[in-house]
MARSE-956664 format. One line per field, with one value per atom (N, C-alpha, C, CB): residue in one letter; x, y, z; atom name. Coordinates in steps of 0.05 Angstrom, whole numbers. Glycine has a CB too. Layout:
// residues N
residuo: (A | ...) $
xx: (X | ...) $
yy: (Y | ...) $
zz: (Z | ...) $
atomo: (CA | ...) $
END
This chain:
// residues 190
residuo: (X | X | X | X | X | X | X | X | X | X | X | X | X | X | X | X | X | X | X | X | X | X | X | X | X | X | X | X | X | X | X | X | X | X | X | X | X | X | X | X | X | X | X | X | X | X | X | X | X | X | X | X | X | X | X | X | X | X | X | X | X | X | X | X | X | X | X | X | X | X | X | X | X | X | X | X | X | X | X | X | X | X | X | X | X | X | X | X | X | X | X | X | X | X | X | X | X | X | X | X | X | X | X | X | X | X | X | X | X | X | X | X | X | X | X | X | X | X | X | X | X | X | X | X | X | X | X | X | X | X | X | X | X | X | X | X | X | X | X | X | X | X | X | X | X | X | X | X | X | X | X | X | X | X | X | X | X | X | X | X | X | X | X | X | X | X | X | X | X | X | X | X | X | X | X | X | X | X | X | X | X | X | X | X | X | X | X | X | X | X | X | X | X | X | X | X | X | X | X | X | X | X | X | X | X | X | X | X | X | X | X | X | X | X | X | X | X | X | X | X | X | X | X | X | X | X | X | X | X | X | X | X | X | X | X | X | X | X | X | X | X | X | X | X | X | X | X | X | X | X | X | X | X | X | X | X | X | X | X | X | X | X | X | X | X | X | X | X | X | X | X | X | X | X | X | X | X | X | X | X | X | X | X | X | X | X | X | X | X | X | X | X | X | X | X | X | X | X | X | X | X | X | X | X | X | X | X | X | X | X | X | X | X | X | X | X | X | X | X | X | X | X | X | X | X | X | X | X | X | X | X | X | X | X | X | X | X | X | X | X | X | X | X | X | X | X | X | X | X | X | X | X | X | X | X | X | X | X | X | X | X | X | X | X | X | X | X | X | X | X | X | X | X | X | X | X | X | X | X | X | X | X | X | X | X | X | X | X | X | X | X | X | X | X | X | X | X | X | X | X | X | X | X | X | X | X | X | X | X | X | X | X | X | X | X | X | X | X | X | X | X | X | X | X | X | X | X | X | X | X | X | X | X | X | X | X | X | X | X | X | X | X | X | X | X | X | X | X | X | X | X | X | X | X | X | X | X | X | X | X | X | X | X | X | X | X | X | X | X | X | X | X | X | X | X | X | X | X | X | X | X | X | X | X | X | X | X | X | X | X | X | X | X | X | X | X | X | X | X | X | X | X | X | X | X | X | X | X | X | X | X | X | X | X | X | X | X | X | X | X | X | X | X | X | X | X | X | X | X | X | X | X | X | X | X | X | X | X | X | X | X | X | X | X | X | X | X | X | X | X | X | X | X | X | X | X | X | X | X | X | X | X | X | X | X | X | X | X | X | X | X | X | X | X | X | X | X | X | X | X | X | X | X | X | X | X | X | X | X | X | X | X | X | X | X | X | X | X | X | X | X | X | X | X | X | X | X | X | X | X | X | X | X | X | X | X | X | X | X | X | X | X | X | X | X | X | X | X | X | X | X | X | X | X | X | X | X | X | X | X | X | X | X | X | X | X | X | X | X | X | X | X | X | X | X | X | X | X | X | X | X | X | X | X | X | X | X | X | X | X | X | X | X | X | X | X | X | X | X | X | X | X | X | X | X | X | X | X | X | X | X | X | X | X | X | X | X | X | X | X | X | X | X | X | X | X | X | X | X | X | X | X | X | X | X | X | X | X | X | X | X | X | X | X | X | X | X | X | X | X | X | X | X | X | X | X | X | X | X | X | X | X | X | X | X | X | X | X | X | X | X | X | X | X | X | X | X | X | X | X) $
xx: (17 | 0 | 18 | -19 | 6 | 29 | 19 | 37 | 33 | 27 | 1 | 53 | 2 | -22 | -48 | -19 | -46 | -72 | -81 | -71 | -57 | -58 | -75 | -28 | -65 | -73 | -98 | -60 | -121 | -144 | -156 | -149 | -143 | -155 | -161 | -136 | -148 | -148 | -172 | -119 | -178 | -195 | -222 | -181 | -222 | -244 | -255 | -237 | -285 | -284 | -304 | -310 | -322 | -338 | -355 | -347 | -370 | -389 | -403 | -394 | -377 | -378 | -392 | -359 | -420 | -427 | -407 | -436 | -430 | -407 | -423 | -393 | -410 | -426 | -443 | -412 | -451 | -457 | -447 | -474 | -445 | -426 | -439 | -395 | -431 | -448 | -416 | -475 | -418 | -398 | -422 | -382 | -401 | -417 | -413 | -408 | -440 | -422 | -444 | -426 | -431 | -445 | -454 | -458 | -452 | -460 | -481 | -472 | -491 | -504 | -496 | -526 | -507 | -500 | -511 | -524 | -493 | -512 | -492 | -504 | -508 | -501 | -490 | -524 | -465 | -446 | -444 | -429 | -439 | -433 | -402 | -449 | -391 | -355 | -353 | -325 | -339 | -335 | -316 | -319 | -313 | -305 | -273 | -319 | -267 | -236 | -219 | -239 | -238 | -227 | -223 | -242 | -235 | -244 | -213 | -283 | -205 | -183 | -158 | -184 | -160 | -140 | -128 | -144 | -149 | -145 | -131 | -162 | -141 | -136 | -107 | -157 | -100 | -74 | -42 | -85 | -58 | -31 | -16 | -34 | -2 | 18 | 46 | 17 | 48 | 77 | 84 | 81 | 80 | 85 | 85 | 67 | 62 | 55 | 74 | 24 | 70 | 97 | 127 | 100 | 135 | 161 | 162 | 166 | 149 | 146 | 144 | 121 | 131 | 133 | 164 | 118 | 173 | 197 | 214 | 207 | 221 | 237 | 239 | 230 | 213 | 198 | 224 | 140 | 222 | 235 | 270 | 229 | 278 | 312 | 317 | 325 | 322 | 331 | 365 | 318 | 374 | 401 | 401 | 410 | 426 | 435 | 430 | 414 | 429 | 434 | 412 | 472 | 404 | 393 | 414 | 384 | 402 | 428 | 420 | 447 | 434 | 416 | 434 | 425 | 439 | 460 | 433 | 502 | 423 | 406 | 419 | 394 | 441 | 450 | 455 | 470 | 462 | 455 | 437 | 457 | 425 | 390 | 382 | 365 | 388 | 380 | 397 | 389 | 420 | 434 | 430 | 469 | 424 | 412 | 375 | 419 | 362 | 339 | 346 | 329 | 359 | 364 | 375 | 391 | 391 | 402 | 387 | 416 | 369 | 340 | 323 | 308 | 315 | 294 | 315 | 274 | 334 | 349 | 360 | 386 | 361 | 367 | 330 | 384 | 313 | 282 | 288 | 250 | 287 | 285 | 300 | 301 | 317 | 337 | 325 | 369 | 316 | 291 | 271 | 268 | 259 | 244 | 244 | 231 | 271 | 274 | 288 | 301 | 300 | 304 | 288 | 320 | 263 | 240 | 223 | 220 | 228 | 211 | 226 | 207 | 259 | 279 | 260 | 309 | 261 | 261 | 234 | 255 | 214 | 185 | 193 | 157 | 201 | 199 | 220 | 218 | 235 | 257 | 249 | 292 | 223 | 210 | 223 | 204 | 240 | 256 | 242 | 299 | 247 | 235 | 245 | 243 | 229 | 240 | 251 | 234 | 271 | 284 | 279 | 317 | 288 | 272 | 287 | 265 | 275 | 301 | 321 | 282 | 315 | 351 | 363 | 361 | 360 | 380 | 399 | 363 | 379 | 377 | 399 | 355 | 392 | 403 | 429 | 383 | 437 | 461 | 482 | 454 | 471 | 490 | 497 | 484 | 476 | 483 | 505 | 464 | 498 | 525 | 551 | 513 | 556 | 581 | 588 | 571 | 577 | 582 | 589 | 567 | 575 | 588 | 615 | 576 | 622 | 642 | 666 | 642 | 665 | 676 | 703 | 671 | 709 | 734 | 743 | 768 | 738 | 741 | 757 | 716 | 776 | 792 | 803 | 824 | 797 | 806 | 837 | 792 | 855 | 881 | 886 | 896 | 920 | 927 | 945 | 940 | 950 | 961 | 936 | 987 | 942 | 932 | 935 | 935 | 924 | 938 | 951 | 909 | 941 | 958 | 985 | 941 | 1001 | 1032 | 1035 | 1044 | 1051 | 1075 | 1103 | 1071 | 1105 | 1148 | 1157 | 1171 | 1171 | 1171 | 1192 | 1183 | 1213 | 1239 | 1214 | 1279 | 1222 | 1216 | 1230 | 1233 | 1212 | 1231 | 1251 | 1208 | 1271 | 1285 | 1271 | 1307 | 1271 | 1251 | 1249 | 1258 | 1268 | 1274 | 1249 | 1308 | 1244 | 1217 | 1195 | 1222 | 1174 | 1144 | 1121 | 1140 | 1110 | 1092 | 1064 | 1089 | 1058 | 1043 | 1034 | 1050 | 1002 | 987 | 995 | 960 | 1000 | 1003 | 986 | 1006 | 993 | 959 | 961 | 952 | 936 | 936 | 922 | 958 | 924 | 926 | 941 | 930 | 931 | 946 | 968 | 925 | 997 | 1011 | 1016 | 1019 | 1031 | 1043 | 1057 | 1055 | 1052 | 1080 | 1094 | 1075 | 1126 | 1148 | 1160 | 1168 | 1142 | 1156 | 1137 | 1144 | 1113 | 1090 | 1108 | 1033 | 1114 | 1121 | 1146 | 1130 | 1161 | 1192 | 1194 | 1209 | 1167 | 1161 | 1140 | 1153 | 1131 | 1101 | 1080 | 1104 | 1071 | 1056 | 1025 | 1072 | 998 | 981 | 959 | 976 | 932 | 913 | 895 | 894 | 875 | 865 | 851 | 861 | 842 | 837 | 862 | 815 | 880 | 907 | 915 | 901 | 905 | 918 | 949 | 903 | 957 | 981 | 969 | 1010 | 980 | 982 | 984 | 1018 | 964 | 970 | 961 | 951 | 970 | 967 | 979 | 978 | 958 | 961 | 982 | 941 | 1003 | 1023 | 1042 | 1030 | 1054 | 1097 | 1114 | 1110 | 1137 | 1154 | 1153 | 1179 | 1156 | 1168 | 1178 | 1169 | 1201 | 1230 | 1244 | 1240 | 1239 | 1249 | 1227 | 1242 | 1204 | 1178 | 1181 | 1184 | 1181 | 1171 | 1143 | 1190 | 1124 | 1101 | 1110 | 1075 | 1089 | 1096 | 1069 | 1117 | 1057 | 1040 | 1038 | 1036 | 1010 | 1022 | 1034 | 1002 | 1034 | 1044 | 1064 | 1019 | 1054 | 1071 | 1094 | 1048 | 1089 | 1109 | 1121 | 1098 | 1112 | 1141 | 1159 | 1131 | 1148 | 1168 | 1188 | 1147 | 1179 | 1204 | 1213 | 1200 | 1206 | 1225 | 1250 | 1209 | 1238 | 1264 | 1282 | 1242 | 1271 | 1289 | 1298 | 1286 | 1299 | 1318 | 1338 | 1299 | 1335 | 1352 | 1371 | 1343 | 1362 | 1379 | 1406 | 1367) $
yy: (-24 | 0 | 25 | 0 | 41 | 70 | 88 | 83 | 110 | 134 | 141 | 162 | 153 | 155 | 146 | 151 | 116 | 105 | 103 | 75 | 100 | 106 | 127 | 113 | 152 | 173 | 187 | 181 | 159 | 170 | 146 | 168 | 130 | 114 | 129 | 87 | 144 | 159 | 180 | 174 | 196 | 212 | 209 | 229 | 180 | 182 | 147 | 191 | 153 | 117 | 117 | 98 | 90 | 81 | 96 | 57 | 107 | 113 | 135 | 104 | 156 | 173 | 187 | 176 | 200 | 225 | 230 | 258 | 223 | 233 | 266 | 210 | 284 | 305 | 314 | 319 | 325 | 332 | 352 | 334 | 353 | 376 | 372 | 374 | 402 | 406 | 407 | 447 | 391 | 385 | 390 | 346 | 410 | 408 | 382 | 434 | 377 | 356 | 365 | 307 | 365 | 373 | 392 | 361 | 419 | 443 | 451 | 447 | 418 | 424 | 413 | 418 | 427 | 429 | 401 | 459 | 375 | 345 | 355 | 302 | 332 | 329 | 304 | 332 | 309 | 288 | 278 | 290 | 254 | 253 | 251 | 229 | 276 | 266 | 251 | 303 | 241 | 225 | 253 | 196 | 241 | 254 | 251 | 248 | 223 | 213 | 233 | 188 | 246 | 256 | 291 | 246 | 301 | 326 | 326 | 323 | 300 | 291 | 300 | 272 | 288 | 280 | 297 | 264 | 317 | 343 | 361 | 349 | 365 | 382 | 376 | 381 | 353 | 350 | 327 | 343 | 337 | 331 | 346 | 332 | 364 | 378 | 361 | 397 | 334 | 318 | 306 | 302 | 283 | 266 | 278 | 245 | 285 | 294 | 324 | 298 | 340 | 363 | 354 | 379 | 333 | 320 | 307 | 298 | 289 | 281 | 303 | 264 | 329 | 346 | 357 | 362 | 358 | 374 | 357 | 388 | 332 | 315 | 304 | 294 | 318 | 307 | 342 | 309 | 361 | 389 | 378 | 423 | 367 | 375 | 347 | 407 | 325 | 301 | 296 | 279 | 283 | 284 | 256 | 293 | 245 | 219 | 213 | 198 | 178 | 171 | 138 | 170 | 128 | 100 | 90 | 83 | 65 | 40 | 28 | 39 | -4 | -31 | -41 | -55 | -23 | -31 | -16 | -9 | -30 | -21 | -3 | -38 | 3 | 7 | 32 | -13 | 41 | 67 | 83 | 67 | 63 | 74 | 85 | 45 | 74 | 82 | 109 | 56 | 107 | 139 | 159 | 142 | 159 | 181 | 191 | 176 | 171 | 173 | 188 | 147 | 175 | 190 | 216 | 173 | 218 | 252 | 270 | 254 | 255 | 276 | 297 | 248 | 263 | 273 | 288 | 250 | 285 | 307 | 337 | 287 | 335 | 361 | 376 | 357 | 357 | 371 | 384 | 346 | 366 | 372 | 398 | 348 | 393 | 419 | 443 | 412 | 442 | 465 | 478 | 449 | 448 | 466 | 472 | 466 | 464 | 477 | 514 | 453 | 507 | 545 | 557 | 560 | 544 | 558 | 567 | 537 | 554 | 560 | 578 | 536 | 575 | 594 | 618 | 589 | 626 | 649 | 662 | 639 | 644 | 657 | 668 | 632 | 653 | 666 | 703 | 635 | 698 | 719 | 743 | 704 | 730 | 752 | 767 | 772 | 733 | 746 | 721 | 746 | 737 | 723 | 695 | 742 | 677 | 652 | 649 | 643 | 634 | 636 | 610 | 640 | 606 | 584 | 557 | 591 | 539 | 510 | 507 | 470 | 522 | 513 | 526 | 517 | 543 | 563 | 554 | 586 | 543 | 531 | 514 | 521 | 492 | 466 | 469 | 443 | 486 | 503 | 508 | 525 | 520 | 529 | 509 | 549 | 484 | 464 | 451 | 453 | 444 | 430 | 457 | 435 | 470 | 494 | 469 | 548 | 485 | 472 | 445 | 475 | 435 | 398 | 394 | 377 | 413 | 406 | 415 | 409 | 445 | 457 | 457 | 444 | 466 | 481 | 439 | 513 | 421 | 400 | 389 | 394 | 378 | 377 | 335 | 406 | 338 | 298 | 304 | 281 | 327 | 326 | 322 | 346 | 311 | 305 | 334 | 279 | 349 | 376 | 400 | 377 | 417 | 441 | 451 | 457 | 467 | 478 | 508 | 484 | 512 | 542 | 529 | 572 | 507 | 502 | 503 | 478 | 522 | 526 | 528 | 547 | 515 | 518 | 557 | 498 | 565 | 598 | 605 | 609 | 577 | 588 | 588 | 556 | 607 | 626 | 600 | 661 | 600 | 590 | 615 | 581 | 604 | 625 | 640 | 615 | 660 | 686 | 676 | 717 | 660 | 655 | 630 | 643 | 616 | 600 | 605 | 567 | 594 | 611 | 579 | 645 | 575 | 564 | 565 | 561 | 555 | 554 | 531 | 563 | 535 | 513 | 504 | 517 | 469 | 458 | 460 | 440 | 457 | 442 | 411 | 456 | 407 | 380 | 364 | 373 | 335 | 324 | 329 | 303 | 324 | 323 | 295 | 324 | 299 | 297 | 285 | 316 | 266 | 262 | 277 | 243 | 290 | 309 | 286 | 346 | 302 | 289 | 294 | 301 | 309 | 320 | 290 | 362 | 287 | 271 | 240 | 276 | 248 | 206 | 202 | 196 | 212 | 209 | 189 | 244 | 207 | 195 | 170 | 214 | 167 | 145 | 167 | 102 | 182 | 194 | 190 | 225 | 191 | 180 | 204 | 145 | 194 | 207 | 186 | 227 | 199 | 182 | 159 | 188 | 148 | 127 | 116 | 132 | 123 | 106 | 107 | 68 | 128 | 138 | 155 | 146 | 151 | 174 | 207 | 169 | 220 | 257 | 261 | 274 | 269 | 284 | 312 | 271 | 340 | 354 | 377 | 351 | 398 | 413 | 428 | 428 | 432 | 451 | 447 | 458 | 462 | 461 | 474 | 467 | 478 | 503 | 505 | 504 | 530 | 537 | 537 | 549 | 542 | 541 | 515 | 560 | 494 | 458 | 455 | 432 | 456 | 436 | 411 | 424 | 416 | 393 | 390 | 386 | 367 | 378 | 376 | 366 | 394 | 401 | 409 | 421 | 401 | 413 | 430 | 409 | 457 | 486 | 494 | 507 | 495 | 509 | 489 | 511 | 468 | 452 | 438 | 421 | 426 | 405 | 434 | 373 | 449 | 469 | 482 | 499 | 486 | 504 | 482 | 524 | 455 | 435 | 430 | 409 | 424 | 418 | 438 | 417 | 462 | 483 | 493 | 527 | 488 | 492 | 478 | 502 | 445 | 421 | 428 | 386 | 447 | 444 | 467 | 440 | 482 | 500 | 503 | 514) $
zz: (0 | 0 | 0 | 25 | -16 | -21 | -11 | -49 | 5 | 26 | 10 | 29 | -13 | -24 | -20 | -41 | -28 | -25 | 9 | -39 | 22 | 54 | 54 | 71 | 51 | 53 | 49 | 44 | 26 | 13 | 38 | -28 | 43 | 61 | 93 | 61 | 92 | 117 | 114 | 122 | 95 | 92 | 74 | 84 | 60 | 45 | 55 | 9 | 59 | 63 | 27 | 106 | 25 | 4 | 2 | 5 | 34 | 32 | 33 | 41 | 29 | 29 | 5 | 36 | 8 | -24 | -36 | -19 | -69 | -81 | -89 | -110 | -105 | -115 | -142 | -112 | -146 | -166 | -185 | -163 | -209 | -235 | -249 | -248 | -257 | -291 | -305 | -298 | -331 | -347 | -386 | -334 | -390 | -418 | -438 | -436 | -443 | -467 | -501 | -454 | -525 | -543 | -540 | -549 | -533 | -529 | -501 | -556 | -491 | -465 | -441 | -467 | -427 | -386 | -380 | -362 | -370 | -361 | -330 | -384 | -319 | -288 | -284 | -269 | -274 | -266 | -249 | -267 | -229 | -201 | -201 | -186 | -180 | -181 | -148 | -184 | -146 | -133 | -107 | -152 | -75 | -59 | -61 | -34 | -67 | -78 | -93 | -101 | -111 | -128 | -125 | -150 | -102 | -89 | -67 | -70 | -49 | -41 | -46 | -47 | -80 | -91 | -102 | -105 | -126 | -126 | -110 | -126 | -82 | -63 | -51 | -43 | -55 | -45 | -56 | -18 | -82 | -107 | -105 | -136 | -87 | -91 | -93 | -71 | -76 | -73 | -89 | -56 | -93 | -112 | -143 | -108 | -151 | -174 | -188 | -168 | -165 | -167 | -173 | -138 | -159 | -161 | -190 | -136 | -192 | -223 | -240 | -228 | -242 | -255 | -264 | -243 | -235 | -238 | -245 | -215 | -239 | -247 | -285 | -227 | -290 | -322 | -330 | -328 | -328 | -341 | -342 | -315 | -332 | -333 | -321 | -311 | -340 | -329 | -327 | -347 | -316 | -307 | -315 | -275 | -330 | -327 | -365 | -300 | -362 | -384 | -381 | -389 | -400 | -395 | -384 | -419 | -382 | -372 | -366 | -353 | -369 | -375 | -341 | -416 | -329 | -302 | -281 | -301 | -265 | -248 | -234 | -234 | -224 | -201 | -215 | -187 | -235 | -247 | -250 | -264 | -256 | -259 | -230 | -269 | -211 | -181 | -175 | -157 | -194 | -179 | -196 | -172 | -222 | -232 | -228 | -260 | -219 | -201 | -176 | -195 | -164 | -128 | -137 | -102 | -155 | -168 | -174 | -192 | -189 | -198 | -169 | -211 | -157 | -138 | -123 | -119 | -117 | -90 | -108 | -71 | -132 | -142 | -140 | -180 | -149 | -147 | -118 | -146 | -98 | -65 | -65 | -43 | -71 | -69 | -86 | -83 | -103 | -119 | -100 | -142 | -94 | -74 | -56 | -70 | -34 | -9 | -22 | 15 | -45 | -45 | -50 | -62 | -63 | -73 | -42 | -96 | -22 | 7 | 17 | 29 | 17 | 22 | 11 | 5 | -14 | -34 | -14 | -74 | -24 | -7 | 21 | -1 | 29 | 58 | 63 | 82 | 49 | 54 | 31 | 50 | 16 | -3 | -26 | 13 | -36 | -61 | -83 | -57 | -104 | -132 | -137 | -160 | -140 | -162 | -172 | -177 | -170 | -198 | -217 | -193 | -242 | -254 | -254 | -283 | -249 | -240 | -266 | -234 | -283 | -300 | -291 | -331 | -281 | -267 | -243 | -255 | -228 | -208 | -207 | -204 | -236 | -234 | -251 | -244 | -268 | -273 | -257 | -277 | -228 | -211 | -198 | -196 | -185 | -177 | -189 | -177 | -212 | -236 | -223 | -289 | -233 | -239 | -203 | -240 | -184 | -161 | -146 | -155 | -164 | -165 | -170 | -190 | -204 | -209 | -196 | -229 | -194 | -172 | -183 | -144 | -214 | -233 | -238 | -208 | -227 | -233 | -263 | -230 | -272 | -296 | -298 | -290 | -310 | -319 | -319 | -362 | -313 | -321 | -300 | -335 | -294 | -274 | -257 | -282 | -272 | -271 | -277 | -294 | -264 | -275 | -295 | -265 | -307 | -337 | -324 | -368 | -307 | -305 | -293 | -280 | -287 | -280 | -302 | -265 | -310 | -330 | -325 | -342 | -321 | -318 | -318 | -363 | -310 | -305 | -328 | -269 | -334 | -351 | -385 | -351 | -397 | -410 | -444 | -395 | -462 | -490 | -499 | -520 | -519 | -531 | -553 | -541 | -562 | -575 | -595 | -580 | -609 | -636 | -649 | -637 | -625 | -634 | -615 | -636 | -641 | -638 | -644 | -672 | -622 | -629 | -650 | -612 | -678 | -693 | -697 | -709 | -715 | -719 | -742 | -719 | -750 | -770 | -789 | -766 | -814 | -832 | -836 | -872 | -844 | -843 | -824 | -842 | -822 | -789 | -771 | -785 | -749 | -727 | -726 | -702 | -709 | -713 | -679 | -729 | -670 | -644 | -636 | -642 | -604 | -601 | -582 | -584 | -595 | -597 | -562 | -625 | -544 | -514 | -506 | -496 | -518 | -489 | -506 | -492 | -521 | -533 | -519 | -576 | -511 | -507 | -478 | -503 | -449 | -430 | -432 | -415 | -458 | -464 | -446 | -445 | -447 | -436 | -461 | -428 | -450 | -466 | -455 | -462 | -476 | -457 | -440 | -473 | -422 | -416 | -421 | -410 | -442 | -455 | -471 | -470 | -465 | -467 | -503 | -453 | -517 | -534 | -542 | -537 | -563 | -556 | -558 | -582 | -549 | -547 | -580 | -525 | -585 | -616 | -612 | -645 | -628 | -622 | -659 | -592 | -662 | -687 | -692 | -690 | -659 | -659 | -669 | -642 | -674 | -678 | -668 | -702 | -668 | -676 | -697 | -672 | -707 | -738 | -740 | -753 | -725 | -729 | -725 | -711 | -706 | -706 | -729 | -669 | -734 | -749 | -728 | -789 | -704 | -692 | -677 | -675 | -684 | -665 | -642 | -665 | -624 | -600 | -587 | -600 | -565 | -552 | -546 | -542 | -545 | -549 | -525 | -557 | -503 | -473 | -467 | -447 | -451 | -423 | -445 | -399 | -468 | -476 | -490 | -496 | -513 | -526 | -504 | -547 | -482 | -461 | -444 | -436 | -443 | -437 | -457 | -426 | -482 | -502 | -508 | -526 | -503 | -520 | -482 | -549 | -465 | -448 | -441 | -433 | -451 | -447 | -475 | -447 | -497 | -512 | -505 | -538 | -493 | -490 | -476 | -483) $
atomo: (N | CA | C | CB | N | CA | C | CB | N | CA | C | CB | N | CA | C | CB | N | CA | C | CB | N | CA | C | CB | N | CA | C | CB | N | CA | C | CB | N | CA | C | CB | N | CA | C | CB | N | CA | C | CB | N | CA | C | CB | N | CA | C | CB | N | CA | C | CB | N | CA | C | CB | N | CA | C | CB | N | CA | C | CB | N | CA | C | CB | N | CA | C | CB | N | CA | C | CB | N | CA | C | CB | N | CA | C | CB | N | CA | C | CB | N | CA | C | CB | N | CA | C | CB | N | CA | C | CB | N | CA | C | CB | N | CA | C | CB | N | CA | C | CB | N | CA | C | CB | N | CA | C | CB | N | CA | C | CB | N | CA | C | CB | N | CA | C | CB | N | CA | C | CB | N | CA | C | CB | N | CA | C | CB | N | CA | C | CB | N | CA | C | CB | N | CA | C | CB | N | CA | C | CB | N | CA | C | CB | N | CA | C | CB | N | CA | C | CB | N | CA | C | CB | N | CA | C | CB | N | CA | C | CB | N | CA | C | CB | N | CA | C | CB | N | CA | C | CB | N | CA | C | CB | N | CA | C | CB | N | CA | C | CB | N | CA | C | CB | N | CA | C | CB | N | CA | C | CB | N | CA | C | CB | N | CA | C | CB | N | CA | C | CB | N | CA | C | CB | N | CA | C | CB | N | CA | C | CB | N | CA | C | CB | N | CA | C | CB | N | CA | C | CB | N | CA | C | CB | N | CA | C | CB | N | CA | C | CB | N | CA | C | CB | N | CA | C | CB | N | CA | C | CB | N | CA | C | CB | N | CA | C | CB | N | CA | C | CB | N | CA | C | CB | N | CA | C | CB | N | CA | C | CB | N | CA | C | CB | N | CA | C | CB | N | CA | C | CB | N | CA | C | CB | N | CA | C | CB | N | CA | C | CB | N | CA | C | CB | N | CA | C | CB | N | CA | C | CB | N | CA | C | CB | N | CA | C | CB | N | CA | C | CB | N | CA | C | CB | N | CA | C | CB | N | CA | C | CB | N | CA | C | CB | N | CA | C | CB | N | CA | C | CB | N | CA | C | CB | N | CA | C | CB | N | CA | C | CB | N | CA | C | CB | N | CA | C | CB | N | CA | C | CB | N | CA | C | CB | N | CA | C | CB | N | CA | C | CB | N | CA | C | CB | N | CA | C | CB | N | CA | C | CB | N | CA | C | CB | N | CA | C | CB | N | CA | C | CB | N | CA | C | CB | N | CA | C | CB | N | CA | C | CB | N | CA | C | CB | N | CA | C | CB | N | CA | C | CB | N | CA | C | CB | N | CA | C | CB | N | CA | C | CB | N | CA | C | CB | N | CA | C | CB | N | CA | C | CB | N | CA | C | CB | N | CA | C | CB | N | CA | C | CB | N | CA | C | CB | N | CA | C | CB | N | CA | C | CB | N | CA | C | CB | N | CA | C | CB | N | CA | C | CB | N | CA | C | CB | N | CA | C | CB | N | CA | C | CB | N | CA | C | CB | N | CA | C | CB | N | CA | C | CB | N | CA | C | CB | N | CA | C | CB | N | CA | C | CB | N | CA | C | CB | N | CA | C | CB | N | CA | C | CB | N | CA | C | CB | N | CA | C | CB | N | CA | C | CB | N | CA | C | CB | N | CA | C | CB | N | CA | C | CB | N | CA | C | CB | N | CA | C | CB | N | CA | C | CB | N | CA | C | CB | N | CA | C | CB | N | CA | C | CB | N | CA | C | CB | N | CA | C | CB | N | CA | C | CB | N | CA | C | CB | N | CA | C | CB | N | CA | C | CB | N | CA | C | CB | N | CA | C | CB | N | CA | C | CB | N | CA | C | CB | N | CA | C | CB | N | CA | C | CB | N | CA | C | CB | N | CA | C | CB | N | CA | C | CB | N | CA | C | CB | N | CA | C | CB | N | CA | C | CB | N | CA | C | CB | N | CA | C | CB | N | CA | C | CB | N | CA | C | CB | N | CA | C | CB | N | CA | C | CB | N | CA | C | CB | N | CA | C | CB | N | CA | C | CB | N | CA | C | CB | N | CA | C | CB | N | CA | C | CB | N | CA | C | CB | N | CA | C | CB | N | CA | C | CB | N | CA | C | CB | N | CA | C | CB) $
END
């Protein structure tokens, strides 16, 4: 039994009247009986039915034939909703405007990730010694090309490819990755 049906069980029995409505049909006024269930049900769909709403606008995740996925992009949903609408009670109370849940769920993401990078380094470490003036990093034409700094260590990317990359010197023509690998290369030759 689900809180729900609990819940109609708590407030509505069989025998309870039902009412009467006028519902047009074919251009005329007939009289309906609606049921008290449904007077209930109406009145207090705000939970479940709101959550499914919100969770239906901005889904998070991916299929997956792995249950155990399926359960955490579910539990992700409903707690990013929850989280909607505890700021949305926030907002009311302190008498500031709505804002709209992509917004919402935008900042959440930025926040999750939190500047987050698959590299194992930062990109702002750059070595401080300086290349010599005389070479200038430029883009190749063509394909891309292996640079010759990340092959020397076997260095790969993360799916265990080699480092290819559009750069060079112009002055060696060697590829070279544009920042971290040309500024070790030419200050190991120097």
């Amino acid at each position: 039994m689900t809180s729900e049906t609990w819940h109609f069980c708590q407030h509505v029995s069989p025998e309870e009247p039902s009412r009467t409505v006028q519902r047009k049909k074919n251009g005329r006024n007939i009289d309906i009986q609606k049921p008290r269930v449904s007077d209930v049900y109406t009145a207090n769909m705000g939970g479940v039915d709101r959550a499914d709403q919100f969770r239906s606008y901005y889904t998070v995740g991916r299929q997956s034939r792995k249950w155990y996925r399926y359960i955490f992009w579910f539990l992700f949903n409903v707690a990013a909703c929850n989280g909607y609408v505890l700021e949305c009670e926030h907002r009311r109370r302190n008498r500031q405007r709505k804002r709209p849940q992509a917004a919402f769920r935008l900042e959440l993401g930025k926040r999750l990730i939190n500047n987050y990078s698959y590299r194992k380094r930062p990109a702002n470490q750059v070595p401080v010694q300086e290349p010599r003036q005389d070479h200038q990093s430029v883009q190749m034409e063509g394909r891309k090309k292996e640079c010759v700094q990340c092959k020397s260590p076997g260095r790969k990317t993360p799916k265990g490819y080699p480092v290819e990359t559009k750069n060079k010197c112009q002055q060696c023509g060697v590829a070279l990755c544009k920042v971290q690998c040309f500024v070790e290369y030419h200050s190991e030759d120097a």
